[in-house]
Backbone and ligand atoms as CSV (ligand in chain L), in Angstrom:
chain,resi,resn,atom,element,x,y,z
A,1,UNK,N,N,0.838,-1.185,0.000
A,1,UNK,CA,C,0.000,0.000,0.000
A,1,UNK,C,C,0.881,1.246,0.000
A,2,UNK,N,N,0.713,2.356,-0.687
A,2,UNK,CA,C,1.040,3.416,-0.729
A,2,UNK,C,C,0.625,4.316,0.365
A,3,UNK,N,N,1.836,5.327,0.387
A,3,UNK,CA,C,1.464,6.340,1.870
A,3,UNK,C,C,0.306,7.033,0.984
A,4,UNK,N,N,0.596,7.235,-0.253
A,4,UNK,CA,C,-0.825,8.085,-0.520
A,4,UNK,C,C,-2.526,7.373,-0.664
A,5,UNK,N,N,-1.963,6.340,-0.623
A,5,UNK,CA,C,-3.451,5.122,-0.722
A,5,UNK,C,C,-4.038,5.092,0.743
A,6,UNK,N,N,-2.746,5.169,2.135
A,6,UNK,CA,C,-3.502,4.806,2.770
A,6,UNK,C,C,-3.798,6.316,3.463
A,7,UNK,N,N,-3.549,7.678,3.455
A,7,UNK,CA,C,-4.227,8.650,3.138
A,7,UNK,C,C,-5.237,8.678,2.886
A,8,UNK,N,N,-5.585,7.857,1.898
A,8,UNK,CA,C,-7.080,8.272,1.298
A,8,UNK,C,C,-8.034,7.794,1.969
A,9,UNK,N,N,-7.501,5.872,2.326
A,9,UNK,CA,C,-8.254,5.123,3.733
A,9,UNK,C,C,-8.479,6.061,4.896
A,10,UNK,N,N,-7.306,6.209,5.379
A,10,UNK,CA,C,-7.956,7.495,6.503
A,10,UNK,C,C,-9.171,8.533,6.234
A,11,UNK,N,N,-9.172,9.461,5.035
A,11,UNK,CA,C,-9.891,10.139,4.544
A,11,UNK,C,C,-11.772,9.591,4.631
A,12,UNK,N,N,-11.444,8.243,4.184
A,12,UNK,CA,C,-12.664,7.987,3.669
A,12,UNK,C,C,-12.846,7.213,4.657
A,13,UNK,N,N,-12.432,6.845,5.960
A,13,UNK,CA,C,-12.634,6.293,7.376
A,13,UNK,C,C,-13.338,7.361,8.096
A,14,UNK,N,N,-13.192,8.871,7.898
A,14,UNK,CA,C,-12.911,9.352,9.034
A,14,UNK,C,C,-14.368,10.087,8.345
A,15,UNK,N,N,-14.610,9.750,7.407
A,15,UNK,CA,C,-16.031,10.106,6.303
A,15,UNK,C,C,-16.760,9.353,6.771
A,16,UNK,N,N,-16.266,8.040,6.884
A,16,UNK,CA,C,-17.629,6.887,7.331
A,16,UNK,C,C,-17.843,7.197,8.846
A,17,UNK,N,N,-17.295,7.516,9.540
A,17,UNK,CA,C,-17.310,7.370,10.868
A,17,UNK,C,C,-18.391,8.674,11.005
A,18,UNK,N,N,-17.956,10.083,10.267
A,18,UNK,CA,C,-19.103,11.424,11.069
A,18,UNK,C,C,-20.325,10.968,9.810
A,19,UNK,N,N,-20.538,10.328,9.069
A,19,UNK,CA,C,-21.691,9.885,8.256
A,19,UNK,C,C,-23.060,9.791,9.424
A,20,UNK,N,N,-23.008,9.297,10.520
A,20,UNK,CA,C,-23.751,9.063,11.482
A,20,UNK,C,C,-24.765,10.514,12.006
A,21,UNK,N,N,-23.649,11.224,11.691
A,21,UNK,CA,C,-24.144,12.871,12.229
A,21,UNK,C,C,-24.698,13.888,11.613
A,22,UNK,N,N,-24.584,13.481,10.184
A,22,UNK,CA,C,-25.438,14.144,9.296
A,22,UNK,C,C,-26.588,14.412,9.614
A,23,UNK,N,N,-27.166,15.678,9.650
A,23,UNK,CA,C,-28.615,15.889,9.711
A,23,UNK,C,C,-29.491,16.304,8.388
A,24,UNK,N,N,-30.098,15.229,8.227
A,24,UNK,CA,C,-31.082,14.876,7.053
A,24,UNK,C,C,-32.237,14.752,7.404
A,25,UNK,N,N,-33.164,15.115,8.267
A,25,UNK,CA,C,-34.478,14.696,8.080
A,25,UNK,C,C,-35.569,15.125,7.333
A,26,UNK,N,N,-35.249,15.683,6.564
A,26,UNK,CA,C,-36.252,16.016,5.290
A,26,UNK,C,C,-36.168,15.240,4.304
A,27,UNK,N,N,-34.878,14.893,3.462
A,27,UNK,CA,C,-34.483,14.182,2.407
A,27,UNK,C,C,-34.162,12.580,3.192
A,28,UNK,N,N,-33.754,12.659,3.916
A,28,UNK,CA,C,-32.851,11.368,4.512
A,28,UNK,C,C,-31.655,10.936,3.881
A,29,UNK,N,N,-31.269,11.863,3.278
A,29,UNK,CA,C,-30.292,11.668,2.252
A,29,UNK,C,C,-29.021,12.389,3.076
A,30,UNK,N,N,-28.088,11.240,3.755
A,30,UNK,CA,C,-27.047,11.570,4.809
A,30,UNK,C,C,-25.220,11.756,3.851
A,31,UNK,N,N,-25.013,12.419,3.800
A,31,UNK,CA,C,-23.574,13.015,3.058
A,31,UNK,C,C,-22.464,13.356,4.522
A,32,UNK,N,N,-21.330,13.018,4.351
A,32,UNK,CA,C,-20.400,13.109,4.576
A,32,UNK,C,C,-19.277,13.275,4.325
A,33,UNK,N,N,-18.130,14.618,4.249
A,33,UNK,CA,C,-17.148,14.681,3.739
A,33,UNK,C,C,-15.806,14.927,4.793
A,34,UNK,N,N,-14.580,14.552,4.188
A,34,UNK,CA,C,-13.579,14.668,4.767
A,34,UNK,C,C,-12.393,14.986,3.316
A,35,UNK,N,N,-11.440,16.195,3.976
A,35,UNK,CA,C,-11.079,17.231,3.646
A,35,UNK,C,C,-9.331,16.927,4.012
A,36,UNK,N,N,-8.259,16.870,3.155
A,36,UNK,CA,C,-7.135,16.649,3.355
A,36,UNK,C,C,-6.266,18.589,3.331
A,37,UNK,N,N,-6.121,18.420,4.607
A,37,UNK,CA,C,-5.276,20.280,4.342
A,37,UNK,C,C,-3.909,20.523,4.324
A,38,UNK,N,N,-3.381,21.559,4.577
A,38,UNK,CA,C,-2.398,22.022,4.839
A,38,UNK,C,C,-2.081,21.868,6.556
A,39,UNK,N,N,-3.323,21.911,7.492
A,39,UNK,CA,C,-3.563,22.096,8.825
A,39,UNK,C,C,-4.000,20.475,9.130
A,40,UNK,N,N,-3.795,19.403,8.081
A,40,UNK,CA,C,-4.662,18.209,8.532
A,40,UNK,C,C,-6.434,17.701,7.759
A,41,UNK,N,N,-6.370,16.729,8.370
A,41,UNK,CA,C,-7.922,16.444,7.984
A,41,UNK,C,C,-9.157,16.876,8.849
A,42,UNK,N,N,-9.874,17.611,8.362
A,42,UNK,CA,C,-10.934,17.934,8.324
A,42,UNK,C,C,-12.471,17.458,7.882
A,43,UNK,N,N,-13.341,17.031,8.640
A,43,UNK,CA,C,-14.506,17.012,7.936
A,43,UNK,C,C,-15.683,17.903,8.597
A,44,UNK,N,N,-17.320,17.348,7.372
A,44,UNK,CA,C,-18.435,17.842,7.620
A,44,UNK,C,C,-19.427,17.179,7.477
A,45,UNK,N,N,-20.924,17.398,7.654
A,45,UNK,CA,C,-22.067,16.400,7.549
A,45,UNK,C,C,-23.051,17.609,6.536
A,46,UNK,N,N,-23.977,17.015,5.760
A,46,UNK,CA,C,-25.122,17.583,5.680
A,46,UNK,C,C,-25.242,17.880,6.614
A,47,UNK,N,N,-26.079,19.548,6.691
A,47,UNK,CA,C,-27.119,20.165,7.685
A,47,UNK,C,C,-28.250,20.873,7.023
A,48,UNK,N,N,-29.079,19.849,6.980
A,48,UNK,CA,C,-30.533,20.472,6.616
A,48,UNK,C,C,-31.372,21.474,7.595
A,49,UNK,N,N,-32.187,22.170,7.081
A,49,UNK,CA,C,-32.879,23.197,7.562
A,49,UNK,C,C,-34.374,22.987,7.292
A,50,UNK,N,N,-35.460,23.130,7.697
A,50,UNK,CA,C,-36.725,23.553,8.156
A,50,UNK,C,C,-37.261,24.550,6.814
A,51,UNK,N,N,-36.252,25.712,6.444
A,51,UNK,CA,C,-35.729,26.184,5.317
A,51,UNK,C,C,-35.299,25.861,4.583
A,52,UNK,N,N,-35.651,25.263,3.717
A,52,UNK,CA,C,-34.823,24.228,3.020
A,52,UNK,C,C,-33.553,24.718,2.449
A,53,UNK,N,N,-34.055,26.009,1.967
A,53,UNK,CA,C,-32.319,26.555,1.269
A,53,UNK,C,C,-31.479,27.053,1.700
A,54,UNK,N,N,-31.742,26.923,2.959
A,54,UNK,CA,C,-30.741,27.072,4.087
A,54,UNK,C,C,-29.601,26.063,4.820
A,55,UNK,N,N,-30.046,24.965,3.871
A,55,UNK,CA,C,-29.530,23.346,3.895
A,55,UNK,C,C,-27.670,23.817,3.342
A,56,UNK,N,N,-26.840,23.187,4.364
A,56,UNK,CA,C,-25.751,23.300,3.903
A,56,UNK,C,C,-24.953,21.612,3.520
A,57,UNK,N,N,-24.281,21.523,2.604
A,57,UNK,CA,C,-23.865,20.414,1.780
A,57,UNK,C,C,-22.839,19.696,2.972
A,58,UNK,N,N,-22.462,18.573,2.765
A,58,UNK,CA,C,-21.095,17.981,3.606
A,58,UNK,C,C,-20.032,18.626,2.976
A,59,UNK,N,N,-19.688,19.059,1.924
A,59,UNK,CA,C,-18.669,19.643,1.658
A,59,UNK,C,C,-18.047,21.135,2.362
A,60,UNK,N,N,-19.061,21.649,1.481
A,60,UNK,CA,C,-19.015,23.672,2.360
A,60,UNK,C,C,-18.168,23.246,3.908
A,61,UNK,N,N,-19.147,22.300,4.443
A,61,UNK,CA,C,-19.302,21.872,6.387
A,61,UNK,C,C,-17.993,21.713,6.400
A,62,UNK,N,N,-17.041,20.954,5.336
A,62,UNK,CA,C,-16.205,20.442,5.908
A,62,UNK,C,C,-15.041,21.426,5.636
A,63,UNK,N,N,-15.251,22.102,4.646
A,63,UNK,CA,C,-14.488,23.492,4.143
A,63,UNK,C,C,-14.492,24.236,5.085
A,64,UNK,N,N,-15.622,25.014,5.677
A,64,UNK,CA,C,-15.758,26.188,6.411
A,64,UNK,C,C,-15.254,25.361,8.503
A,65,UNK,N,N,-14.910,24.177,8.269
A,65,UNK,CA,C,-14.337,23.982,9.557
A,65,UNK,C,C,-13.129,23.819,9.381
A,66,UNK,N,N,-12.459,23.458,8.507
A,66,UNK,CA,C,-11.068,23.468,7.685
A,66,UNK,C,C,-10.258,24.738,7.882
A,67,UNK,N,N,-11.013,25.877,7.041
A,67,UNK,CA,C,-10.645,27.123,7.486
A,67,UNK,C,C,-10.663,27.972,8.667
A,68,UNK,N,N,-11.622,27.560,9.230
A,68,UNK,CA,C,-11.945,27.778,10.750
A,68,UNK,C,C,-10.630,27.357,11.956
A,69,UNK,N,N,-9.936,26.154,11.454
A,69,UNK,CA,C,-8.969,26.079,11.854
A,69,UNK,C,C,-7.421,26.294,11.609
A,70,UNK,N,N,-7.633,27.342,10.349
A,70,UNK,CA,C,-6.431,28.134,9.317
A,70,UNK,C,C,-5.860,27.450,8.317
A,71,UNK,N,N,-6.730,26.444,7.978
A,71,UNK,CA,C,-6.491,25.753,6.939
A,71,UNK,C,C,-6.533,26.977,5.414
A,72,UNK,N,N,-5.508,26.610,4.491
A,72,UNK,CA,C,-6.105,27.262,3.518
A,72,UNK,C,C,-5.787,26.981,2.374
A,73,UNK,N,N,-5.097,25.454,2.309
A,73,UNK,CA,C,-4.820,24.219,0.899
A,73,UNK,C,C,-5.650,23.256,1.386
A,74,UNK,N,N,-6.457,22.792,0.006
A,74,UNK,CA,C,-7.201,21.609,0.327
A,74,UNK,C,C,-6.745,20.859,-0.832
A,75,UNK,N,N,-5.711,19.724,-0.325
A,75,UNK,CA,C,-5.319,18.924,-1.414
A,75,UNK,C,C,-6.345,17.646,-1.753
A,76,UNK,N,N,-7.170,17.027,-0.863
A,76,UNK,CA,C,-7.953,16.143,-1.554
A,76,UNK,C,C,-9.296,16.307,-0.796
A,77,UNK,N,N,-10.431,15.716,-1.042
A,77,UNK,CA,C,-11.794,15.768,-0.592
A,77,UNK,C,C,-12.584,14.415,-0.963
A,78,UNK,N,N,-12.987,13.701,0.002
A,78,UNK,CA,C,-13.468,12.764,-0.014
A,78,UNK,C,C,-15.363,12.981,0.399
A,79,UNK,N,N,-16.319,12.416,-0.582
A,79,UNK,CA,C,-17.632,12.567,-0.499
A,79,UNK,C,C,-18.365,11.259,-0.173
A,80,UNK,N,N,-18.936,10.803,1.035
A,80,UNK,CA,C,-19.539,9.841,0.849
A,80,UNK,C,C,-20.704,9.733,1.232
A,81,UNK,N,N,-21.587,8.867,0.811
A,81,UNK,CA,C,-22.903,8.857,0.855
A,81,UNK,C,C,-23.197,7.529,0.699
A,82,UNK,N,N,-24.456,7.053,1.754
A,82,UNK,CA,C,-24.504,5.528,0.888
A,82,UNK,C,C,-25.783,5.219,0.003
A,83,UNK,N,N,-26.764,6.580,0.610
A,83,UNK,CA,C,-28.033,6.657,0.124
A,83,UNK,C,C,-27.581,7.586,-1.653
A,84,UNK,N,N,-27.112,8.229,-2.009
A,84,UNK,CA,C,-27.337,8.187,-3.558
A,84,UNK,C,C,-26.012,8.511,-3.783
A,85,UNK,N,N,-25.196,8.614,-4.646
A,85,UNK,CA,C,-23.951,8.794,-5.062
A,85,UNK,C,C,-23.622,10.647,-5.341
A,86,UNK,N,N,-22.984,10.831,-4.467
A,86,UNK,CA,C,-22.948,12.067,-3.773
A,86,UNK,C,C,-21.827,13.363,-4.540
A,87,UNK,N,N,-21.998,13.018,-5.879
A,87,UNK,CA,C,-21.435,14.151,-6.509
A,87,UNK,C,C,-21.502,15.645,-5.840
A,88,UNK,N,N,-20.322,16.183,-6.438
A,88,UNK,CA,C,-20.201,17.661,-5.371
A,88,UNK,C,C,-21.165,18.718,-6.122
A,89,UNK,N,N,-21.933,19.356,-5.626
A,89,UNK,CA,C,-22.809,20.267,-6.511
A,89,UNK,C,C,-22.119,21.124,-6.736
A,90,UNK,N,N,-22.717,22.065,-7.760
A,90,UNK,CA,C,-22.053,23.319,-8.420
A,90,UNK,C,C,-21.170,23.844,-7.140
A,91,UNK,N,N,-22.212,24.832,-6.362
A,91,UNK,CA,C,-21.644,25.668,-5.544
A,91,UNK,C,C,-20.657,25.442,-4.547
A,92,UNK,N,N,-20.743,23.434,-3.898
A,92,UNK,CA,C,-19.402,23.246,-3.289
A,92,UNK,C,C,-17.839,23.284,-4.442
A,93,UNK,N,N,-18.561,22.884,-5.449
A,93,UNK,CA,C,-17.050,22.782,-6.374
A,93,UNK,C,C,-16.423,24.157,-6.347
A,94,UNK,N,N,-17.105,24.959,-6.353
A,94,UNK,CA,C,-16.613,26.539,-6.138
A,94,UNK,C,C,-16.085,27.255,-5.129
A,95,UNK,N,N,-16.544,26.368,-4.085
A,95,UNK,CA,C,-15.939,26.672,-2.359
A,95,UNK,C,C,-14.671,25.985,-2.664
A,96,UNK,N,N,-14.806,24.636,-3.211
A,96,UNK,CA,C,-13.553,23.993,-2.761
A,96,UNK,C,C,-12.385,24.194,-4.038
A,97,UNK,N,N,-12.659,24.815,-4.783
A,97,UNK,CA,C,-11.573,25.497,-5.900
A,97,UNK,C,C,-10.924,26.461,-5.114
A,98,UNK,N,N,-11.438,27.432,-4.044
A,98,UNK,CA,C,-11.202,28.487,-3.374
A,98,UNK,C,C,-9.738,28.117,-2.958
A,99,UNK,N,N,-10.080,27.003,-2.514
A,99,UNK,CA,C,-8.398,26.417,-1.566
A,99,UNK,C,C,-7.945,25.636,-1.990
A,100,UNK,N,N,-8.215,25.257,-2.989
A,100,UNK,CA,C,-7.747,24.070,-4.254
A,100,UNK,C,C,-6.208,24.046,-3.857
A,101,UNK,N,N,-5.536,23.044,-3.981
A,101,UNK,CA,C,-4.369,22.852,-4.524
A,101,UNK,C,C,-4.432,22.967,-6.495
A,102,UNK,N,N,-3.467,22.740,-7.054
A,102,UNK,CA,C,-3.187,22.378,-8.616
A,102,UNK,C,C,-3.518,21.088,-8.699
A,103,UNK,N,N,-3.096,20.060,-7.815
A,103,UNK,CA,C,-3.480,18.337,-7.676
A,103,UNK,C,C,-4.803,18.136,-6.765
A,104,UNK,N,N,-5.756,18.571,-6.493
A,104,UNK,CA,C,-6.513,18.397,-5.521
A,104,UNK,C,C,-7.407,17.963,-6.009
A,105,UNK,N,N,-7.241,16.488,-5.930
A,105,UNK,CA,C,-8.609,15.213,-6.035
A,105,UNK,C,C,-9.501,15.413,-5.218
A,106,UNK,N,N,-10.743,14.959,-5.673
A,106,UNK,CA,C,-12.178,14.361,-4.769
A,106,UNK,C,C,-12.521,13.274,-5.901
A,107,UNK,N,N,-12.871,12.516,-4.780
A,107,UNK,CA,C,-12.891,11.273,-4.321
A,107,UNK,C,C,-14.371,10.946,-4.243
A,108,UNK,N,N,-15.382,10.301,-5.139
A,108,UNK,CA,C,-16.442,10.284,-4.395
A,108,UNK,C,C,-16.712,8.873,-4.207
A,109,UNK,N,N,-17.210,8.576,-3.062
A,109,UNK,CA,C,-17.510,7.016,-2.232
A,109,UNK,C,C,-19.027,7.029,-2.338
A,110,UNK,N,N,-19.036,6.212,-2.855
A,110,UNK,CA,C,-20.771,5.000,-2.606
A,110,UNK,C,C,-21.099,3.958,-2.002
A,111,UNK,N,N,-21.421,3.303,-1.158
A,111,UNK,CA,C,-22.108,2.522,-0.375
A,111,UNK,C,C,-20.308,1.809,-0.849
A,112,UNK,N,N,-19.074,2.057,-0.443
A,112,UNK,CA,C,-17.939,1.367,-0.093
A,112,UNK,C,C,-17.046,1.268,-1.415
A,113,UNK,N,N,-17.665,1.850,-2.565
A,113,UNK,CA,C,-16.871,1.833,-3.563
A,113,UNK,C,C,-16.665,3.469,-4.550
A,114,UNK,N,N,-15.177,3.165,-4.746
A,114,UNK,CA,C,-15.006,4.878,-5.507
A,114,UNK,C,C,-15.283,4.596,-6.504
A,115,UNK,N,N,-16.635,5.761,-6.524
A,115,UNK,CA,C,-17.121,6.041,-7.875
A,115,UNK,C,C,-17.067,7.073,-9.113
A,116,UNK,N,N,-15.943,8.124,-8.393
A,116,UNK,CA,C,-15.366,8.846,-9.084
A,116,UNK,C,C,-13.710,9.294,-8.661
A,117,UNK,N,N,-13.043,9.460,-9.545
A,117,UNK,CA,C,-11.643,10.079,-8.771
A,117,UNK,C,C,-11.475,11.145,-10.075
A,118,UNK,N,N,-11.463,12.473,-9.481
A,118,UNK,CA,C,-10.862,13.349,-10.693
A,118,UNK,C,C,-10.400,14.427,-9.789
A,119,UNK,N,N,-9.866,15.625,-10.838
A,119,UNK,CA,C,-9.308,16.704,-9.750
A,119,UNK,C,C,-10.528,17.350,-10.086
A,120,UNK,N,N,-10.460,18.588,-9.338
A,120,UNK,CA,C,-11.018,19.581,-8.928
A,120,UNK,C,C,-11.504,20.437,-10.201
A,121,UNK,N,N,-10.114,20.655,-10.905
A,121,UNK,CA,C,-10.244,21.271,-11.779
A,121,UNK,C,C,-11.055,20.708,-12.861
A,122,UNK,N,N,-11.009,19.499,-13.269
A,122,UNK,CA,C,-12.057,18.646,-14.187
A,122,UNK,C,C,-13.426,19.020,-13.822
A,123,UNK,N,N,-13.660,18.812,-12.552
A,123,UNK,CA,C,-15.018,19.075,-12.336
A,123,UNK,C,C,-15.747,20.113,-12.294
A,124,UNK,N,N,-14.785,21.364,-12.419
A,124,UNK,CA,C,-15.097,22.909,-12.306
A,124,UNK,C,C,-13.942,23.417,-13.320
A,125,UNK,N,N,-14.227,23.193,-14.833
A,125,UNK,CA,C,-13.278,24.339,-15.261
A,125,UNK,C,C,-13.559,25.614,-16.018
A,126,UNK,N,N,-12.413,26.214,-16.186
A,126,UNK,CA,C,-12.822,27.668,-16.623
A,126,UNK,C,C,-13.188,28.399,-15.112
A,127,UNK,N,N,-12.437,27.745,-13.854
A,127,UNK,CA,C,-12.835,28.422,-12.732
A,127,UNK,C,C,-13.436,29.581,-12.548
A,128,UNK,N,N,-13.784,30.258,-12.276
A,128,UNK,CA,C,-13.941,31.548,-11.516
A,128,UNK,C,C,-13.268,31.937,-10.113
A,129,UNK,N,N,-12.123,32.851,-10.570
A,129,UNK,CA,C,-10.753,32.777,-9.027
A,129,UNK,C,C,-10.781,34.493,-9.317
A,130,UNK,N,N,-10.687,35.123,-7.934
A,130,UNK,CA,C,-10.111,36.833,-8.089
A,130,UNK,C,C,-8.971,36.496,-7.467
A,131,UNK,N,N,-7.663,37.841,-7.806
A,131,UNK,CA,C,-6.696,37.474,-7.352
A,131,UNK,C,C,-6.452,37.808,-5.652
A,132,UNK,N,N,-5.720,37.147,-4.886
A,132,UNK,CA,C,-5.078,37.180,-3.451
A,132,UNK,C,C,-5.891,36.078,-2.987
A,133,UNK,N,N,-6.394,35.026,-3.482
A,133,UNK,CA,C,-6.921,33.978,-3.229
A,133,UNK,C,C,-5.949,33.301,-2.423
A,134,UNK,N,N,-6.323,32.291,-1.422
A,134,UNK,CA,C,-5.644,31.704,-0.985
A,134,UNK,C,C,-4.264,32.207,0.218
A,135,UNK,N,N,-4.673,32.931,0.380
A,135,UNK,CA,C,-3.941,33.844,1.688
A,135,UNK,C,C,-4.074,33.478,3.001
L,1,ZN,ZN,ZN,-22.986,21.025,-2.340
């Protein structure tokens, strides 16, 4: 096994493990992400709202606690879900370009198997970046 393979095990361990904490009770649709930084790993859960569009993604969650702790490279991102296959929506791909590395994979996990591996940039290109990003 590779140090970077088993990286990713950690990643997607530490995804399965806060999966539990997701709050979904509208959709039931439970997401979990974990976040490789500059400061360490990081994750987040769905948090649904009453409001619905007030619902924040596992990604953003796991971004905005990332930075919260002065994180401000996010070299990989792991998405898992077991209830539907948990592609990153528009607006997280745009959070998480913010702190992108140049190599910064996500990873997305389905009920135990990767169902996508690409970078960041594949999934969002033609970014939208202003400059002093990443400071
Ligand atoms: Zn999202």
């Amino acid at each position: 096994m590779t140090v970077m393979s088993s990286l990713l095990d950690v990643l997607i361990e530490t995804a399965r493990r806060v999966l539990v904490n997701a709050y979904a009770p509208y959709s039931g649709v439970r997401v979990a992400c974990a976040v490789e930084t500059d400061r360490g790993i990081f994750y987040g859960v769905n948090v649904e709202n009453a409001s619905y569009g007030l619902t924040i993604c596992a990604e953003r969650s796991a971004v905005a606690s990332a930075v919260a702790h002065g994180a401000r490279k996010i070299k990989r991102v792991v998405v898992l879900s077991d209830d539907v296959v948990p592609y990153p929506c528009g607006a997280c791909r745009q959070v998480i370009a913010e702190f992108a590395t140049d190599d910064c994979e996500v990873i997305v996990v389905h009920r135990g198997e990767i169902v996508l591996r690409k970078l960041i940039w594949e999934l969002l290109p033609h970014t939208f970046k202003l400059r002093g990003a990443q400071q």
